[in-house]
Biopython code that builds the backbone (N, CA, C, O; Angstrom):
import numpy as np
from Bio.PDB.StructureBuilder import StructureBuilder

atoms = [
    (1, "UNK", "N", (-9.978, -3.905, 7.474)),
    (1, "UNK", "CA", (-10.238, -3.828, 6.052)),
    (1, "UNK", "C", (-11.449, -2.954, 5.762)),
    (1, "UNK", "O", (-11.977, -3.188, 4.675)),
    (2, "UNK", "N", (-11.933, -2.113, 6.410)),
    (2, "UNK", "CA", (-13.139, -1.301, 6.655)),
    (2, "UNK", "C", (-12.441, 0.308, 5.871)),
    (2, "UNK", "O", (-13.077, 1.276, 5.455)),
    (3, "UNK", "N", (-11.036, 0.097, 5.894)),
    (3, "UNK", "CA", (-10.880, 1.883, 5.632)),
    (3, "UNK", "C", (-9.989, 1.830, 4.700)),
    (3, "UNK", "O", (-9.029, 1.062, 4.651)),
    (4, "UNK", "N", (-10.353, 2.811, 3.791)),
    (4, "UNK", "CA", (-9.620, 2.911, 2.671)),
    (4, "UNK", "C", (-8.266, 4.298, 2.930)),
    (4, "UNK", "O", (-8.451, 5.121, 3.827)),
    (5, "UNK", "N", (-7.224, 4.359, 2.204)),
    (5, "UNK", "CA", (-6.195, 5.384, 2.115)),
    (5, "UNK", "C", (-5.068, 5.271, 0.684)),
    (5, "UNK", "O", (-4.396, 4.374, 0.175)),
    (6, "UNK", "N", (-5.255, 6.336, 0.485)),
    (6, "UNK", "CA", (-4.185, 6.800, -0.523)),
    (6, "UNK", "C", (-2.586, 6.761, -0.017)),
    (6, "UNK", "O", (-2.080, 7.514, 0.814)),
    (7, "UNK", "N", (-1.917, 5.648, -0.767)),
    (7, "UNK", "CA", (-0.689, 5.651, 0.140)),
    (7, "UNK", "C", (0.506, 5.733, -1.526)),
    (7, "UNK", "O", (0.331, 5.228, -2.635)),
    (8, "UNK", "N", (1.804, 6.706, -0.911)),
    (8, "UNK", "CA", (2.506, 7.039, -1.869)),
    (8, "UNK", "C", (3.520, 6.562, -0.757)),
    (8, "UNK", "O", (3.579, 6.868, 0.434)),
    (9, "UNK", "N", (4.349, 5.661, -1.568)),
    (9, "UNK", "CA", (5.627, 4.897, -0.368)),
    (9, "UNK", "C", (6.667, 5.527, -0.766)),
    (9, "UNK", "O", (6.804, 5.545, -1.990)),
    (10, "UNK", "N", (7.506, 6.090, -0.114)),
    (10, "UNK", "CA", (9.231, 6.360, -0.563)),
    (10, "UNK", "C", (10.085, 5.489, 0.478)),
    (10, "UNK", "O", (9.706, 4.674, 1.320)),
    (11, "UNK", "N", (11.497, 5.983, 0.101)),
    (11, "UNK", "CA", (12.398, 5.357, 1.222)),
    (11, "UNK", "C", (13.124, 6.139, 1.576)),
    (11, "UNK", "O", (14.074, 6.256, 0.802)),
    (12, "UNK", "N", (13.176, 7.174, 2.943)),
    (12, "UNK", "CA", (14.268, 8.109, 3.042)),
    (12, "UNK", "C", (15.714, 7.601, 3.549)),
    (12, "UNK", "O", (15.886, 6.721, 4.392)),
    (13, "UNK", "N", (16.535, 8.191, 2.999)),
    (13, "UNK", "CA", (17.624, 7.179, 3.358)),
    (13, "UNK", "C", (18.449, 8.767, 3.956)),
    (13, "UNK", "O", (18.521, 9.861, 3.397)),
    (14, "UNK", "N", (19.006, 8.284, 5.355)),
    (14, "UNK", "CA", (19.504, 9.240, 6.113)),
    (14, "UNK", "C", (21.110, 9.674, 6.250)),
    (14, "UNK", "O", (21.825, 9.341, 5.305)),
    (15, "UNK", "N", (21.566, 10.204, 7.070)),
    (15, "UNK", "CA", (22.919, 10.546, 6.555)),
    (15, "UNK", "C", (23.931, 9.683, 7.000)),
    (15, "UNK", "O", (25.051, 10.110, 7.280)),
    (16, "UNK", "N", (23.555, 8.258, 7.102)),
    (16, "UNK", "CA", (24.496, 7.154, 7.012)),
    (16, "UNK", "C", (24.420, 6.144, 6.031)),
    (16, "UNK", "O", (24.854, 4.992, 6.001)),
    (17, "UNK", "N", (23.796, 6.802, 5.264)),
    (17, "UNK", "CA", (22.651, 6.054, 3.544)),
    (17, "UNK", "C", (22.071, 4.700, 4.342)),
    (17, "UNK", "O", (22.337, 3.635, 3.785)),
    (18, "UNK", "N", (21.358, 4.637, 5.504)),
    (18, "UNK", "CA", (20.945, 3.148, 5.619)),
    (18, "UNK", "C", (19.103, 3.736, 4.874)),
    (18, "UNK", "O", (18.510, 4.815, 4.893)),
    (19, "UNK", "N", (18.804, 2.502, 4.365)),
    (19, "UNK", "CA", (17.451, 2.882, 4.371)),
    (19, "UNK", "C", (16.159, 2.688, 5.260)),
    (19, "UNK", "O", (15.866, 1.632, 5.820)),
    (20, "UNK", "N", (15.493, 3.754, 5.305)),
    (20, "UNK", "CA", (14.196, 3.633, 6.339)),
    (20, "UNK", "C", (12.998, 3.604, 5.763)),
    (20, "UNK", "O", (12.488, 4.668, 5.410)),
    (21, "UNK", "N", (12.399, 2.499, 5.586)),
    (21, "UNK", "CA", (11.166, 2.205, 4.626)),
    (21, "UNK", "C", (9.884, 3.232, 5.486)),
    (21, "UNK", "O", (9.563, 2.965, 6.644)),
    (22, "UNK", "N", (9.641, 3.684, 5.187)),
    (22, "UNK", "CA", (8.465, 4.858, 5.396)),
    (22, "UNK", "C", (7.157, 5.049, 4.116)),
    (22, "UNK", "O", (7.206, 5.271, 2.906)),
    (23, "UNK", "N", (6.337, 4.893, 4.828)),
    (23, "UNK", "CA", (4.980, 5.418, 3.830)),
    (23, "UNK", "C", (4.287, 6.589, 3.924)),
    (23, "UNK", "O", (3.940, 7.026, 5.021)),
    (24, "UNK", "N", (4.078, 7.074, 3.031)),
    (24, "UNK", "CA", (3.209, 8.356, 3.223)),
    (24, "UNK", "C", (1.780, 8.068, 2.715)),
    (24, "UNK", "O", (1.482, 7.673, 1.587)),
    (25, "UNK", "N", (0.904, 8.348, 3.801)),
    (25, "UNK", "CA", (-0.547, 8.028, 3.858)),
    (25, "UNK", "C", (-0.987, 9.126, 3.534)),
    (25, "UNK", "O", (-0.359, 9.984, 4.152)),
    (26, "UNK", "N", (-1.964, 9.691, 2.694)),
    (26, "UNK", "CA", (-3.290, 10.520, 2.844)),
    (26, "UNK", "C", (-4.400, 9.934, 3.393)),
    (26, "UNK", "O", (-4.776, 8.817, 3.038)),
    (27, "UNK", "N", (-4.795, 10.396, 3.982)),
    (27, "UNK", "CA", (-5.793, 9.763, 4.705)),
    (27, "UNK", "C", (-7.550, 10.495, 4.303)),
    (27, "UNK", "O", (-7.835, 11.693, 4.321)),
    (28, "UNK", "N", (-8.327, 9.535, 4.026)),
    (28, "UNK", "CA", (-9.550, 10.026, 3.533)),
    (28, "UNK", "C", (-10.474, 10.840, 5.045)),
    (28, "UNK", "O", (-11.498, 11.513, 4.934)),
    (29, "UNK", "N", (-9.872, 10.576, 6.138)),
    (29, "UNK", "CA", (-10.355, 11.525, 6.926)),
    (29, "UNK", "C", (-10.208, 13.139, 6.925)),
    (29, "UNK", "O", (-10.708, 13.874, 7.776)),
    (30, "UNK", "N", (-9.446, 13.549, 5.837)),
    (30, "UNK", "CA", (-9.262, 14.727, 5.302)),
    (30, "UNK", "C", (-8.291, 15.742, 6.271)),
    (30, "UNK", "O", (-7.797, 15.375, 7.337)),
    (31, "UNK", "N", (-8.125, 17.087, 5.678)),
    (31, "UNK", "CA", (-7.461, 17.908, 6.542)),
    (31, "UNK", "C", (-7.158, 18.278, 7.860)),
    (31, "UNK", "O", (-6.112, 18.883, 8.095)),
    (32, "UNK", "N", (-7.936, 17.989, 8.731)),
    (32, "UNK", "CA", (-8.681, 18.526, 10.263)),
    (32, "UNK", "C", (-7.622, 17.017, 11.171)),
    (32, "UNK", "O", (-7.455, 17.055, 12.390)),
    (33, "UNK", "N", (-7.198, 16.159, 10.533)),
    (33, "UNK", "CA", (-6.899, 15.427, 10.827)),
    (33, "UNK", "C", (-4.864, 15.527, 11.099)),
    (33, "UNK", "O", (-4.316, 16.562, 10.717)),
    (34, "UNK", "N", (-4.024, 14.451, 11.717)),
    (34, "UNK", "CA", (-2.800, 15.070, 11.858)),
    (34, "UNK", "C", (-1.994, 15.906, 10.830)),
    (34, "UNK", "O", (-3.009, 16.122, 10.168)),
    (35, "UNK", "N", (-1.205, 16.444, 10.259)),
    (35, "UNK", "CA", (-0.628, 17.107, 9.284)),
    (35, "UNK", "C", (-1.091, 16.718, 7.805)),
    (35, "UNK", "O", (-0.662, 15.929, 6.964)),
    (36, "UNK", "N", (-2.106, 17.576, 7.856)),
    (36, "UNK", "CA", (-2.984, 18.472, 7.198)),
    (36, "UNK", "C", (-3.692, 17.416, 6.138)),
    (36, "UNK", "O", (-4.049, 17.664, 4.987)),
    (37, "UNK", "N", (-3.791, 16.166, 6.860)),
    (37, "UNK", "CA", (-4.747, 14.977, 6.393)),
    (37, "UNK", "C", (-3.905, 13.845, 5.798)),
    (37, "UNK", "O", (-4.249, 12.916, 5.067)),
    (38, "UNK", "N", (-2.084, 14.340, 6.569)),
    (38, "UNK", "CA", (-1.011, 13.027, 5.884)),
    (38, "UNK", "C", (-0.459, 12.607, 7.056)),
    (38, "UNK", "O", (-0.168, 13.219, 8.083)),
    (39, "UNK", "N", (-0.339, 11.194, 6.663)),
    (39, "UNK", "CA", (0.230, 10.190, 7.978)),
    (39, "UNK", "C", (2.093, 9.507, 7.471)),
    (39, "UNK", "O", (2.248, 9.590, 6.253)),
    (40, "UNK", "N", (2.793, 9.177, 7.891)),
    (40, "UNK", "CA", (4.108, 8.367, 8.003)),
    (40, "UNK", "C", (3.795, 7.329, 8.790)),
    (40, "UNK", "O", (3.700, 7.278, 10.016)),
    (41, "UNK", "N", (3.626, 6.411, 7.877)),
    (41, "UNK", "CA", (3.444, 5.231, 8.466)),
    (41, "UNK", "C", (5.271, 3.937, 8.544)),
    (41, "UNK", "O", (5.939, 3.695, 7.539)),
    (42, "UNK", "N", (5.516, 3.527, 9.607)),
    (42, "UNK", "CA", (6.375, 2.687, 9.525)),
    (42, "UNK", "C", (5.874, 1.142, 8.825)),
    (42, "UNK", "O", (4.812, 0.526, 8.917)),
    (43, "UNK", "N", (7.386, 0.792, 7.967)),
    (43, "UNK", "CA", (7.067, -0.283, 7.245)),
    (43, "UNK", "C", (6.801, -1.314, 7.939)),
    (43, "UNK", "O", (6.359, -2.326, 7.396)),
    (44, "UNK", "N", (7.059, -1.232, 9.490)),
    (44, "UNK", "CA", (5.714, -2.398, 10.074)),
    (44, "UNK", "C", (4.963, -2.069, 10.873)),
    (44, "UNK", "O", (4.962, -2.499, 12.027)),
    (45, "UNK", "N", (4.312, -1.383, 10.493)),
    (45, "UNK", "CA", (2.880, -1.178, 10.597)),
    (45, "UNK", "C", (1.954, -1.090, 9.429)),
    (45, "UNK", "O", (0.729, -1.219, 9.421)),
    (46, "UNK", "N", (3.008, -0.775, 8.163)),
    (46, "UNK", "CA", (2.384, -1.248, 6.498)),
    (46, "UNK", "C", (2.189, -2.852, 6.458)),
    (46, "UNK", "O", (1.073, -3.303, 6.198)),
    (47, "UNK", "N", (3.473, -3.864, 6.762)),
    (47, "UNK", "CA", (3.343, -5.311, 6.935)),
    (47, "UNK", "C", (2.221, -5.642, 7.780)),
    (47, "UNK", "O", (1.534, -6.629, 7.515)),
    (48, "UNK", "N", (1.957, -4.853, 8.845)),
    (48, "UNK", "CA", (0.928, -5.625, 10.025)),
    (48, "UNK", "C", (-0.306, -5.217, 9.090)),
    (48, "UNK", "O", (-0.801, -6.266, 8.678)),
    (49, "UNK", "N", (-0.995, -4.112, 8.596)),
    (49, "UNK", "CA", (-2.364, -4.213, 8.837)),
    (49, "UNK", "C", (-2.623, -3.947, 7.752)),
    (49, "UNK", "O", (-3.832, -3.807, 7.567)),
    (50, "UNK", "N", (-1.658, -3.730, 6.438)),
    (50, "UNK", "CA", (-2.056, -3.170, 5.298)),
    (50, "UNK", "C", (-2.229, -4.219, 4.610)),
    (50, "UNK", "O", (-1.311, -4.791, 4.023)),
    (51, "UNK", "N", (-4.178, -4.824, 4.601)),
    (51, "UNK", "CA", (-4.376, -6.255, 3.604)),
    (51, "UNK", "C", (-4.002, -6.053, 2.125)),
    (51, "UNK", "O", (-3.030, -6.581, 1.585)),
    (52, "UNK", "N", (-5.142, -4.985, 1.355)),
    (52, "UNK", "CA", (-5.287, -4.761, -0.079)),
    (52, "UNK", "C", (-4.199, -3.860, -0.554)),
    (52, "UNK", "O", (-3.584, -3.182, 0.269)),
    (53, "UNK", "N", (-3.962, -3.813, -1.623)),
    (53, "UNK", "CA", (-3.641, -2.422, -2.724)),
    (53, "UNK", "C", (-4.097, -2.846, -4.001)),
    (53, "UNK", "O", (-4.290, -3.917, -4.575)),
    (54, "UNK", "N", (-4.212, -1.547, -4.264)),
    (54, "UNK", "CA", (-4.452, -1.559, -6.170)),
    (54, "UNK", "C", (-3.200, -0.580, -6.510)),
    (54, "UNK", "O", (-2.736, 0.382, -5.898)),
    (55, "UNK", "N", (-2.842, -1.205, -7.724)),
    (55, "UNK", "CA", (-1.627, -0.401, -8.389)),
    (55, "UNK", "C", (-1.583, -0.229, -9.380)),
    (55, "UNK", "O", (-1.593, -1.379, -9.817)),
    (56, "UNK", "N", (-1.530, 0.471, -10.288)),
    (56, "UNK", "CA", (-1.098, 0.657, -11.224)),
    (56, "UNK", "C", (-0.250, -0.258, -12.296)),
    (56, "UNK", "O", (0.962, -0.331, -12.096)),
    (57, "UNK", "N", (-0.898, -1.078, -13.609)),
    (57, "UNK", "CA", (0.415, -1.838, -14.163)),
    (57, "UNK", "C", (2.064, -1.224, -14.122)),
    (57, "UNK", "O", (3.175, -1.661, -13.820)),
    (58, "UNK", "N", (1.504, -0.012, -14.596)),
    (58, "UNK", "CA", (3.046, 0.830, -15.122)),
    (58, "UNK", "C", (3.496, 0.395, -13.981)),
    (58, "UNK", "O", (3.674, -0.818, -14.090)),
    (59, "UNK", "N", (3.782, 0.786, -12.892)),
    (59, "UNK", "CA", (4.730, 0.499, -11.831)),
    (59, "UNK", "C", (4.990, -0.762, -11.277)),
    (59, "UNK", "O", (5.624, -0.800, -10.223)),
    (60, "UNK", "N", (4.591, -1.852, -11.829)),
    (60, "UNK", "CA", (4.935, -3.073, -11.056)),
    (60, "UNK", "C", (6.125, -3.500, -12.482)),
    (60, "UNK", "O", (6.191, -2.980, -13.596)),
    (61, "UNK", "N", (6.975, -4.663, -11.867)),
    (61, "UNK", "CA", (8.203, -5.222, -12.326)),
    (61, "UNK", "C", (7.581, -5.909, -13.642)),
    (61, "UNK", "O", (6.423, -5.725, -14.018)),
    (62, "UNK", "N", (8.391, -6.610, -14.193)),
    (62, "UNK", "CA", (8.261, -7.171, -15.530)),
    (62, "UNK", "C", (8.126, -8.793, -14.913)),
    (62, "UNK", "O", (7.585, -9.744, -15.478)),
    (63, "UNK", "N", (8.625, -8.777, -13.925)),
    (63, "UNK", "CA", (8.341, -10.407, -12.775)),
    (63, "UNK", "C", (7.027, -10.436, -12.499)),
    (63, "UNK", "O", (6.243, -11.371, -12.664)),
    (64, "UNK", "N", (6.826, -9.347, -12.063)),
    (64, "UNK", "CA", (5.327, -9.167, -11.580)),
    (64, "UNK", "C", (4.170, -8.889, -12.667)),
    (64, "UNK", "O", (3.059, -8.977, -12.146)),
    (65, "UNK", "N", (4.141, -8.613, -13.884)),
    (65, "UNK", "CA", (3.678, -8.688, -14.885)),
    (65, "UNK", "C", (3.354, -9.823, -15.452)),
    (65, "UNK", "O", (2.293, -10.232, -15.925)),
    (66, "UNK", "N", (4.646, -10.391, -15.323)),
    (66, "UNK", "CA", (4.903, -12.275, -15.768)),
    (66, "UNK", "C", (3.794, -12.880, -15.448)),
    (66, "UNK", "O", (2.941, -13.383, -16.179)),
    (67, "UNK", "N", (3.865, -12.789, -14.102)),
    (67, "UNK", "CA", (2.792, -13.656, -12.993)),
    (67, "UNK", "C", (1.567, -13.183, -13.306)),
    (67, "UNK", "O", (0.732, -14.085, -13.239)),
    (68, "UNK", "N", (0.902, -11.636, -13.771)),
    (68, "UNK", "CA", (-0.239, -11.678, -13.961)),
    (68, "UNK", "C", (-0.657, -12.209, -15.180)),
    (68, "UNK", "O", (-1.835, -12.515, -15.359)),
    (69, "UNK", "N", (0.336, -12.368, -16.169)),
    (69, "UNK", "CA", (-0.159, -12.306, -17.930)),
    (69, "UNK", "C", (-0.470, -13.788, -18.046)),
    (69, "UNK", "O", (-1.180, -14.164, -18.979)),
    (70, "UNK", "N", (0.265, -15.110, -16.699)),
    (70, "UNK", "CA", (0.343, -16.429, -16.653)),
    (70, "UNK", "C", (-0.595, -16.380, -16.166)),
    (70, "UNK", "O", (-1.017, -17.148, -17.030)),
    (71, "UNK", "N", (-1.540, -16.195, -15.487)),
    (71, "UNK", "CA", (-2.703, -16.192, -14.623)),
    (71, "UNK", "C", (-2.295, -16.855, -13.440)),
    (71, "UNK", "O", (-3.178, -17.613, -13.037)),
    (72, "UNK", "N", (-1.022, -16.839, -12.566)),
    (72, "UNK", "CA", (-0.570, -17.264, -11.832)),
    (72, "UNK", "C", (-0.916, -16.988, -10.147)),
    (72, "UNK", "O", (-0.639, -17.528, -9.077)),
    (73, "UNK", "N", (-1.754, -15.713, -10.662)),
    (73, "UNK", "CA", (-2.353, -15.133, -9.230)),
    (73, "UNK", "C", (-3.474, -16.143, -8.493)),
    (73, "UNK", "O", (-3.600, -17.249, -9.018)),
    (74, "UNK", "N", (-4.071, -15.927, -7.638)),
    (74, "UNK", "CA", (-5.128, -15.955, -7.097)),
    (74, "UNK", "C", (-6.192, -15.279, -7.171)),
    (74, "UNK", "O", (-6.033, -14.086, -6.915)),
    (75, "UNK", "N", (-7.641, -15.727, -7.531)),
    (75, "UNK", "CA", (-8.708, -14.606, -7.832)),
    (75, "UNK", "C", (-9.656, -14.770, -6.650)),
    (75, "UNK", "O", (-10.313, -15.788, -6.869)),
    (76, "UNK", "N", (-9.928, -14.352, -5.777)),
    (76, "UNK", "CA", (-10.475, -14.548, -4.803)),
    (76, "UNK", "C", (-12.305, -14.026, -4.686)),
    (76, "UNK", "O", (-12.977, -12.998, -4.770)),
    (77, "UNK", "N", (-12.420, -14.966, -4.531)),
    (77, "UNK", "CA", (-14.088, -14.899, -4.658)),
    (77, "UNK", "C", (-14.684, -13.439, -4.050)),
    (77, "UNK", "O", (-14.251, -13.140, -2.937)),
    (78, "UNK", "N", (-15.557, -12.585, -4.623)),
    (78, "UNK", "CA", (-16.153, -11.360, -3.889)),
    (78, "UNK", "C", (-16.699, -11.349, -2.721)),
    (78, "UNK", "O", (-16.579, -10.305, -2.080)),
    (79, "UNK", "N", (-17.227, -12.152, -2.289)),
    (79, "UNK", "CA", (-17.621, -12.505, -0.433)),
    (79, "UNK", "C", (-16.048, -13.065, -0.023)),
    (79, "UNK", "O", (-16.156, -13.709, 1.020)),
    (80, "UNK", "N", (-15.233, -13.047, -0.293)),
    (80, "UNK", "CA", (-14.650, -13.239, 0.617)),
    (80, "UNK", "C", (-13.651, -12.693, 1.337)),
    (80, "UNK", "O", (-12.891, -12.083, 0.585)),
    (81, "UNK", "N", (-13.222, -12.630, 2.798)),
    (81, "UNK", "CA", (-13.027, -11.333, 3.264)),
    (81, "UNK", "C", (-11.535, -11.046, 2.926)),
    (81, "UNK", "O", (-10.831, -10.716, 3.880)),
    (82, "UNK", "N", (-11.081, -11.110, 1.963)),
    (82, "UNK", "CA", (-9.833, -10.696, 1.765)),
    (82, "UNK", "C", (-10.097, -10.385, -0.242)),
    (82, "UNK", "O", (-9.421, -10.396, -1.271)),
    (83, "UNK", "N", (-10.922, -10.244, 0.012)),
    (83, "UNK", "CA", (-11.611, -9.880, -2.109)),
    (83, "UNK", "C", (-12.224, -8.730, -2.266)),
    (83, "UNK", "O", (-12.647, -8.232, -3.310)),
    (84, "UNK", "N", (-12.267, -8.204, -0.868)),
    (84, "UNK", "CA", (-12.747, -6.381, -0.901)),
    (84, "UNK", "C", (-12.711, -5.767, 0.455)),
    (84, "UNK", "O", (-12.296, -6.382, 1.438)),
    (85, "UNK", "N", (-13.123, -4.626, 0.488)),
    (85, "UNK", "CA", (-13.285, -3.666, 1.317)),
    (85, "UNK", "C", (-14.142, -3.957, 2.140)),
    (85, "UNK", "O", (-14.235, -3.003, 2.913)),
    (86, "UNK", "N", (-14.933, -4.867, 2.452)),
    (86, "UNK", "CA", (-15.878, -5.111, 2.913)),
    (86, "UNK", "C", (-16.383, -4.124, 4.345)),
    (86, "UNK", "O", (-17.451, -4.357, 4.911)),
]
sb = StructureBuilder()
sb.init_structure("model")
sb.init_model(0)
sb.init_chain("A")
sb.init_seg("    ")
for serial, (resi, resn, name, xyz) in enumerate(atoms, 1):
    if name == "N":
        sb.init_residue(resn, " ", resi, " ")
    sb.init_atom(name, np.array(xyz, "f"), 0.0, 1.0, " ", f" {name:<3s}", serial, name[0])
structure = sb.get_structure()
């Protein structure tokens, strides 16, 4: 939880239409780094180590909206290690 990254997720779906959950990382280690500072990350290795995101309202569901407008979330205290970047 020490490193931050810009991640834009798609799903390429190949020429048997199955889908292959894939992420595309920018990585704040910049250019000098593997193709030209972007990573493909597999969707488990997004499940294993990826704690946080921030998102955008626009893009989350109207389910997922629900749950924030109910206060249904969890607010997790700022010391604690899953409440930041620490």
């Amino acid at each position: 939880m020490t490193h931050a990254m810009c991640i834009t997720g798609f799903n390429q779906i190949d020429s048997y239409n199955h889908i292959n959950n894939k992420w595309q990382v920018e990585n704040s280690w910049g250019k000098s780094e593997s193709a030209e500072g972007y990573y493909i990350m597999s969707d488990e290795w997004f499940d294993e180590y990826v704690y946080e995101i921030a998102i955008n309202k626009k893009y989350l569901s109207e389910q997922q909206l629900d749950i924030i407008n109910k206060n249904e979330c969890t607010i997790l205290e700022p010391w604690d290690p899953m409440g930041s970047l620490a």
